[in-house]
N, C-alpha and C positions, 0 to 999 in steps of 0.2 A: 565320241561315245556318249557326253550326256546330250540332251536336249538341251539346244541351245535358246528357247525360247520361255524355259521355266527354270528355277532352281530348284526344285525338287524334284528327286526321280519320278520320269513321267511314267513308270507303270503302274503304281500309286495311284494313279486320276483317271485310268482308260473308261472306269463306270461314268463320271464325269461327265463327260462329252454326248452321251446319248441326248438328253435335250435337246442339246446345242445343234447335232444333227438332225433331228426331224425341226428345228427350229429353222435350220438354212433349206432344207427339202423343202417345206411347206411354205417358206417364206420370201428368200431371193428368187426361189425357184420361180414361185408361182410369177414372181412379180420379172424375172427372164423372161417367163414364157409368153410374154406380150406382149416381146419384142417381133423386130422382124425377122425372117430362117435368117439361119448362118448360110456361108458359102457353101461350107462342105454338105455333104449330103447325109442326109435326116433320114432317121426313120421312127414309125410310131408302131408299137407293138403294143397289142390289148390281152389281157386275159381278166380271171374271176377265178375267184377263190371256190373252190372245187372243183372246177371246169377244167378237161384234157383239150380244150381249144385253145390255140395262139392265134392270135393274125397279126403280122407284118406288113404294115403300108395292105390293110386290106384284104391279104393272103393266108389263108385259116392252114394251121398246121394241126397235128396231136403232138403233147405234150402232157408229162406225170404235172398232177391237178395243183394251183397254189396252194395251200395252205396258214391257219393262224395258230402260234402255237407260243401263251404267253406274251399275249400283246405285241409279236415279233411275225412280221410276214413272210413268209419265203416261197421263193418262185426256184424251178427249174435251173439247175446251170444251163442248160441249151437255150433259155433265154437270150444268155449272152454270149455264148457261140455263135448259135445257126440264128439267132434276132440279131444280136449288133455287130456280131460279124469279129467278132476278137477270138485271138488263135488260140488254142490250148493247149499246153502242154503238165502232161500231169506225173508227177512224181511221187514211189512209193505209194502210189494209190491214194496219197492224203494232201499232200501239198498241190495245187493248184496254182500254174502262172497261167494268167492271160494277158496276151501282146494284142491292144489294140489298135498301136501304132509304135511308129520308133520312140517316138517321145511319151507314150502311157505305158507301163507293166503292172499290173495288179497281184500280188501275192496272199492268195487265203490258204489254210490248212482245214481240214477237218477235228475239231474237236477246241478249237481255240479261236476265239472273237478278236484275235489279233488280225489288221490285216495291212500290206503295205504298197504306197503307191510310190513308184520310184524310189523304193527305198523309204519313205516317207515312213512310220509309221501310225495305221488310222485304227480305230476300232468299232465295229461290227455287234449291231445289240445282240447279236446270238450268234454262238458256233455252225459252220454250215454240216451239214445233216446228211447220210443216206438214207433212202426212204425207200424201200422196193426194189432196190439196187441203184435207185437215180439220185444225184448228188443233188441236194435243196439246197440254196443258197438265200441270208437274207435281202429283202427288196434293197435295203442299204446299198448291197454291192453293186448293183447299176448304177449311183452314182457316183463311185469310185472311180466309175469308166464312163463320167463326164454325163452320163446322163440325167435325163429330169425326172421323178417318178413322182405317183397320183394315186391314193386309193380312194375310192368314194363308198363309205360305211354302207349307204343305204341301198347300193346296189353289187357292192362289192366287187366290182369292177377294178379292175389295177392297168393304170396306161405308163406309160415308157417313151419318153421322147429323147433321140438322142441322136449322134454322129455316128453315124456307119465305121465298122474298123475300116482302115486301111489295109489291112491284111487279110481281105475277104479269108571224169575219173578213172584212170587208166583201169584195165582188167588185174583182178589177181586170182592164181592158180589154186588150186583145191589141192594140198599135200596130201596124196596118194595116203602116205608112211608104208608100210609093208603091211601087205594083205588086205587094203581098208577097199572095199569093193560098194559098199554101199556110203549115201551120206543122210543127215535129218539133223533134228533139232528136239534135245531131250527138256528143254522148257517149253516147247511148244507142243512136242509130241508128235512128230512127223518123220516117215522116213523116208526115201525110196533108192534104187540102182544109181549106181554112179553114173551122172552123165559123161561119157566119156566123148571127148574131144570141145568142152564147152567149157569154159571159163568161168569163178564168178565175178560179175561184173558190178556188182551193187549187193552189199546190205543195210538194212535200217538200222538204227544206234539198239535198238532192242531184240532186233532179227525177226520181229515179224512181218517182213519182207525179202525176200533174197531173190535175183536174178544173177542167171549164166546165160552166156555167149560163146560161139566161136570168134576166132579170127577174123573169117571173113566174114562176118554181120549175117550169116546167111540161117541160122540159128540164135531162135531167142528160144529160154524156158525162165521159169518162175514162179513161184509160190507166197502164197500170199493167206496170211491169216489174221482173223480176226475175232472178237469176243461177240460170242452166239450164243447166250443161255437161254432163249427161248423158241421152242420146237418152231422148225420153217420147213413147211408143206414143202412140195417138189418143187410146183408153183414158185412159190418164194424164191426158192433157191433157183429155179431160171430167171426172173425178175432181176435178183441179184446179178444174178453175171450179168444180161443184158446192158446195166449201167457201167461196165468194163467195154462194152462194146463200140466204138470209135471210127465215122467211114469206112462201116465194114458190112457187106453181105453175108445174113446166115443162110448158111447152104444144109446146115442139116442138124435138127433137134431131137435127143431121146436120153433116155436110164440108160444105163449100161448093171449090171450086176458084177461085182467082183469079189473076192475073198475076204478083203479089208471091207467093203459096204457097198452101196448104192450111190451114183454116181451121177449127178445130171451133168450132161455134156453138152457142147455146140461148136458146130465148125463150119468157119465164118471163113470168109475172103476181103482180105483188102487193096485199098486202089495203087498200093505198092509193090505186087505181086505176094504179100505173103498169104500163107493160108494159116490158121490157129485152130487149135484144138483146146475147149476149154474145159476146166472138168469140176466141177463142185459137191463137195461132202461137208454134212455137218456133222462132227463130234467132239466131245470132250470139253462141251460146252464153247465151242469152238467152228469158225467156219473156215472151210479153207478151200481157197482157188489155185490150180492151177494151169498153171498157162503155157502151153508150147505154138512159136512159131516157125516157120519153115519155108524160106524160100520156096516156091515151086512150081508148075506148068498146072496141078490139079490138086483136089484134096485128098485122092488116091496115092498120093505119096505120103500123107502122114501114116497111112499105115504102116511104115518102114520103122518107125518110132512109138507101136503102140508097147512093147514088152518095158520100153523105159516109164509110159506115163500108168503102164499098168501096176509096175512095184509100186507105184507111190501109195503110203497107208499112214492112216493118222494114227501112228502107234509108234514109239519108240523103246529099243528093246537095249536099256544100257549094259547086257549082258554080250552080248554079242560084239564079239570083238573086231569083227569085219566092219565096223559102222565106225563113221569118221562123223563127231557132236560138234556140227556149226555153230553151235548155239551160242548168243552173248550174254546167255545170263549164269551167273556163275553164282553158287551158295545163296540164291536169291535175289540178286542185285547185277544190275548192268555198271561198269566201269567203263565212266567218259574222261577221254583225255584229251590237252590243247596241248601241242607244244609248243605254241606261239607264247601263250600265258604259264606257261607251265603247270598246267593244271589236271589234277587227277581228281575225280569225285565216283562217289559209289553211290547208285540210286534203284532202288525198289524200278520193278520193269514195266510199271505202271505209269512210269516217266519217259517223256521222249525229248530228243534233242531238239533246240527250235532250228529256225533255219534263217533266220535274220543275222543279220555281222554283229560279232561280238558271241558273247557266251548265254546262252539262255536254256532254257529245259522246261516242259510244261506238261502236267497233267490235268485235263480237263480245265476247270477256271483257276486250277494254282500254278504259279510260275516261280523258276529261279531263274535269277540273271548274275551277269558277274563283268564289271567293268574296271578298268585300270584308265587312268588319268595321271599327268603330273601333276605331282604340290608346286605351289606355287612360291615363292622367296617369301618368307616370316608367316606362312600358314601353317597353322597349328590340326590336330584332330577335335580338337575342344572346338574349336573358330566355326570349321566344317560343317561341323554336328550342332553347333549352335545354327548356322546359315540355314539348314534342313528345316530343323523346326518351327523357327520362325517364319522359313515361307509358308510351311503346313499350313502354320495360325491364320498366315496372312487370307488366306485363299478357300479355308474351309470354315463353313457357319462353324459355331458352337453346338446348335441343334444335332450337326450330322458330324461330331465325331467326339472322340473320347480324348482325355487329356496324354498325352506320349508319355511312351515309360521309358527311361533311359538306364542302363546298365552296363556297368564297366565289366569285361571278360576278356579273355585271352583267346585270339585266335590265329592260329596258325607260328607258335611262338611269340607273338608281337600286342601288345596293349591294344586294344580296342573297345568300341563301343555297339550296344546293343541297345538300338530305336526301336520302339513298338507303335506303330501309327496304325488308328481306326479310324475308319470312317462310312459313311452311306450318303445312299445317294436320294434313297426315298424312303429312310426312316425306319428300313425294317431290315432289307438284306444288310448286312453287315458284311466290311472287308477289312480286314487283320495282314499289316503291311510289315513284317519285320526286315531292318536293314541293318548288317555291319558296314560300320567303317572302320577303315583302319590303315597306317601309313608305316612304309615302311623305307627308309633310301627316299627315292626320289620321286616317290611314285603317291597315290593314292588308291584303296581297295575299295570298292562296293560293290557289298556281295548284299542281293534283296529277295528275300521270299513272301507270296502274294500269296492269297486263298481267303476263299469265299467263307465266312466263318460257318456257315451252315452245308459246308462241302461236304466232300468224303475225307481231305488230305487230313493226314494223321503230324501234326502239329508240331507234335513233340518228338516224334521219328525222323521228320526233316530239321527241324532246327538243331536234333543233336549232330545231323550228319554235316549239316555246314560248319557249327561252331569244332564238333573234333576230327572227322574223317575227313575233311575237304584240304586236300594238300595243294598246295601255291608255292612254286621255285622260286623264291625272288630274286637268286643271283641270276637264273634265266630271264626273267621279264627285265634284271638292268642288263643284259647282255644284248635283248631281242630290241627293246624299245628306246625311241629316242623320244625325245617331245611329243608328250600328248597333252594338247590345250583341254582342259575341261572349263568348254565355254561359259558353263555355269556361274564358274568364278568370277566371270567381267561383269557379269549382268548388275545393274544399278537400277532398283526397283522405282528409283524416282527418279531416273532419264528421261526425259521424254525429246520426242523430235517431230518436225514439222514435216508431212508430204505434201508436196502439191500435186493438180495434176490440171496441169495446161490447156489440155484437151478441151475436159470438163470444167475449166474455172472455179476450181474451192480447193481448199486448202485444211486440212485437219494436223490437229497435234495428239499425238497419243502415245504412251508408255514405248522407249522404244523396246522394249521386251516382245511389243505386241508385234513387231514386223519382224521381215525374212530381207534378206540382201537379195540386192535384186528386185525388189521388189515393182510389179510397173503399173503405176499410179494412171498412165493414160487408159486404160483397159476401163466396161463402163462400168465393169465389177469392182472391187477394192474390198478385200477381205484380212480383219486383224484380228487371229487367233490366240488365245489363252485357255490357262487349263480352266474348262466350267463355262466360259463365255465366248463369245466372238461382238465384233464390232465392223456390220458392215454399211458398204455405201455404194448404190447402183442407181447410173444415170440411162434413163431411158429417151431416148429423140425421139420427138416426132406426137409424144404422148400430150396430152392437157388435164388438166384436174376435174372436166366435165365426167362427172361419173365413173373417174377413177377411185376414189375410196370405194365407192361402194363394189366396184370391183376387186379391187383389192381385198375387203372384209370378206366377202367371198372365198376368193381363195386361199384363204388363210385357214379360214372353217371350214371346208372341203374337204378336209384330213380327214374329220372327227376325232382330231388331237385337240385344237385351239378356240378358243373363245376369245371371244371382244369384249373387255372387260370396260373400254371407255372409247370413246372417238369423239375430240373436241378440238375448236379452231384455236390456233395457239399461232404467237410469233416465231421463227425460228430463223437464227440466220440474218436476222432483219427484214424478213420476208414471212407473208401469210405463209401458211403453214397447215396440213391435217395432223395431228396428234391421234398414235393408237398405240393402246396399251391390250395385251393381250395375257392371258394366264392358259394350263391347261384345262380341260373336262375333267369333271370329279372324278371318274375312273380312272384317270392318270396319277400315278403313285410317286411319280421324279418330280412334279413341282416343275416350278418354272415360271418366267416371263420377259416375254418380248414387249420393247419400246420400239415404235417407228415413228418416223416425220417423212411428211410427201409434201415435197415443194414444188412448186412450178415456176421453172426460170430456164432462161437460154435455150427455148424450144423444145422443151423437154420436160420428162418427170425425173426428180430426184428422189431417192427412198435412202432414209441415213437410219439404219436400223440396230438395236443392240438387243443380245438373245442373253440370258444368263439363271443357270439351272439353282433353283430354292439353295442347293449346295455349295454353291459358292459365291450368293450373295453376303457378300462379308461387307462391314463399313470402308475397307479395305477398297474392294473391286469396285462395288459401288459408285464407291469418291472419285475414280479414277473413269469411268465411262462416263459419268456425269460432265467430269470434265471435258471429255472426248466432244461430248455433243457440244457443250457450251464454246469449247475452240473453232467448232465449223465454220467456214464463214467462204464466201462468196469472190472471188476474185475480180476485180474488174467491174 
């Protein structure tokens, strides 16, 4: 459950890493790209920021325009669909997998810069977006799925280089009860006719999504709502559906008029034989879809099912006792339960469940998480909360955070403590990290709540809800759980260990905090992560130092992120050596700076590079990548 590559919980530092990511995009990147192809097969996709043109290896498509919005770029999700060829499958309308092969799955949601790579979890400078009904994703997430990405400022052009994909919950019953003929949703405000003989098969933790099914699959319906408080033309709202539309043929666009409002519709065929009817109203500062589909030979069979999609109205009438209220929000607030952790919590319905293992919940950029680990033989909560802090110290400037507030409180019957950790990333946005800890039995609690201090989240309405209304069983968690290692606790900030790597003949020593098991040293990449920095080393064959810098300074500054702040000959290794030291452009507000060395040995170029954002230049981190370099050395 914790990160075993940091001692502090890593939701804490997701701002962190932004640098460090356009530091390895612009930087390893560039310096891969000049290698020879890979075996598998490549493809180059171009666009510009405004432009509905894609091309693929040459082949112009339309596509909704890129866009820049906050120093954050975002392209099209059909970039990386119908360009690199990875599958989609999409959940609830908001969650997002893409299988680009057996061994890559990428996980993004809408509204949350969380995103995970086998599990991994990485983060994303911006939440991805619907725009016109098409999901915008940021340029980040292509290379989540391995690829190389490129914008050039002054033409604003965006290129993509990357490997082609490889891949070019039981039902439950709707309780009738007696007389209940209709169903809806008295927090969302919607009603319609019982579907009769369809199942529901899915709802969201908040219910603003619900799908029914039959038995035999041959029937899908579904409703889907979302927060609309600004007027959307007709237009819009077909734009809207259109980005629901999925290998699918529209067979037929118009209004429809009905009792409850105005309707835009479209009915569409897909390569699976179904045919769908979809139907969109805005009201009650609210948008809502819904979706019926139908096995069929024509789409003159959906007319057999218009009197069901016709009751549907966005009104709900809590008088009317023939109406069975799906709704999950009860007195205001959604109730999530674990009974794995035994866990009950009540949250405003503003909140949604995340979808990563383990307990999590998020609203926009505020998050709650909640994990269990074992204590460990003579660990204390003092010990714990002492380890916490002083990583904080270790790893964050003074500049970019505030001194921790500790506080003893009672939570959930049991003695615990209350962390207050701040910090920024560039000086100005501020993040407000509050954490319990707290033990009980055999176990250890962390319960952490995250938000933007200039958010919407209402601060003191969530921390009352964790510190009193959040219920935790602990005779179930010592019932359910056996040994949970919280890796955290082995890490030795001053271990270090030696990789080699044969292949490449050198050998570096570095914190082992900074590697992963498994790790494979022959590969010509070699990447050691931390929170705020990375430390990497790529060997290039075949390359020579004739007019490699100056290639390299190139594409370094090709971003219109990075500047050359120095470039001078230096020893390294015991061997000539380029030295380049890099910071960002004034308009860059996260700070930063990259160290590189380009050697030339063994028929090849060497690049042993370290990226680390103004934020976690600490004497700390510092002393420890210094050393990194000074340990490189040359095999043989």
């Amino acid at each position: 459950m914790s990160n075993s590559r940091i001692i502090f919980h890593p939701k804490m530092f997701l701002s962190f890493l932004l640098v460090l990511a356009l530091a390895i995009s612009f930087g390893t990147a560039a310096f891969a790209a000049t290698s020879a192809a890979a075996t598998t097969t490549q493809v180059v996709i171009k666009l510009k920021l405004g432009s509905g043109q894609m091309t693929v290896d040459g082949v112009a498509s339309t596509v909704q325009p890129p866009f820049q919005q906050k120093g954050v770029t975002f392209i099209p999700l059909s970039v990386l669909t119908k360009g690199i060829g990875a599958q989609l499958q999409l959940t609830d309308n908001k969650k997002m997998t893409l299988t680009h092969s057996a061994s890559l799955k990428v996980v993004m949601a809408t509204g949350s810069k969380t995103a995970y790579v086998n599990g991994v979890q990485k983060t994303l400078p911006a939440a991805p977006v619907v725009v016109k009904g098409f999901m915008m994703v940021p340029l980040r997430a292509a290379e989540l799925l391995g690829a190389k990405v490129a914008f050039t400022a002054s033409t604003k052009e965006i290129v993509i280089k990357g490997a082609r994909a490889a891949t070019a919950g039981g039902q439950v019953g709707i309780d009738t009860d007696a007389g209940k003929s209709k169903i809806g949703d008295s927090y969302f405000k919607w009603s319609m006719n019982y579907p009769t003989g369809l199942a529901q098969s899915y709802q969201s933790g908040t219910g603003d999504f619900i799908a029914f099914q039959d038995v035999k699959k041959n029937y899908y319906l579904s409703i889907s709502v979302e927060e609309a408080k600004d007027p959307l033309t007709a237009k819009d709202q077909r734009d809207y559906l259109e980005g629901y539309i999925d290998d699918e043929t529209v067979l037929n666009v118009k209004e429809i008029t009905l009792p409850s409002g105005n309707f835009q519709t479209m009915v569409t065929k897909s390569s699976d034989g179904f045919y769908y009817e979809y139907r969109a109203i805005q009201a009650n500062d609210r948008f809502y879809i819904l979706m019926f589909g139908k096995s069929a030979k024509a789409a003159s069979e959906l007319t057999a099912n218009k009197p069901l999609l016709d009751s549907f109205a966005p009104q709900f009438d809590a008088k009317n006792a023939a109406l069975k209220d799906l709704s999950k929000v009860k007195d205001g607030v959604v109730t999530y339960m674990d009974a794995d952790y035994g866990l009950t919590i009540q949250l405003p319905p503003e909140w949604e469940e995340g979808y990563e293992d383990g307990v999590s919940y998020y609203n926009g950029d505020a998050s709650i998480t909640f994990e269990i680990t074992s204590l460990k033989a003579g660990d204390t909560l003092d010990a714990w909360v002492k380890r916490q802090t002083e990583a904080f110290n270790n790893r964050v400037a003074d500049k970019y955070k505030e001194p921790t507030v500790v506080s003893d409180i009672v939570w959930n019957g049991v003695p615990a403590k209350l962390v207050k950790f701040s910090f920024t990333q560039d000086g100005t946005t501020w993040t407000d990290y509050y954490e319990i800890f707290a033990v009980k039995g055999a176990y250890k609690y962390d319960t952490g709540y995250t938000y933007d201090r200039d958010g919407e989240s209402n601060q003191g309405d969530i921390l009352g809800i964790l510190q009193k209304s959040m219920k935790v069983d602990f005779a179930n968690v010592e019932k359910t759980f056996g040994q949970v290692p919280d890796a955290a606790d082995d890490i030795d900030q001053n271990k270090t260990v030696t990789k080699t790597s044969k292949k490449y003949g050198y050998s570096v020593t570095v914190p082992e905090e900074w590697t992963t098991s498994g790790m494979d040293m022959e590969r010509d990449t070699a990447t050691f992560d931390a929170a705020g920095f990375n430390f990497v080393i790529v060997m290039e064959k075949g390359s020579t130092m004739q007019g490699y810098p100056e290639m390299m300074e190139k594409a370094y500054t090709s971003s219109g992120i990075w500047k050359v702040d120095s470039r001078t000959n230096e020893t390294f290794a015991g061997e000539s050596a380029v030295k380049m030291t890099l910071s960002p452009i004034v308009t860059s507000t996260a700070g930063g700076k990259i160290t590189a060395y380009l050697v030339e040995k063994n028929g090849g170029i060497y690049l042993i590079q370290a990226a680390v954002s103004d934020a976690s230049a600490t004497d700390f981190n510092l002393k420890r990548i210094e050393e990194a370099f000074k340990s490189f050395k040359f095999n043989g």
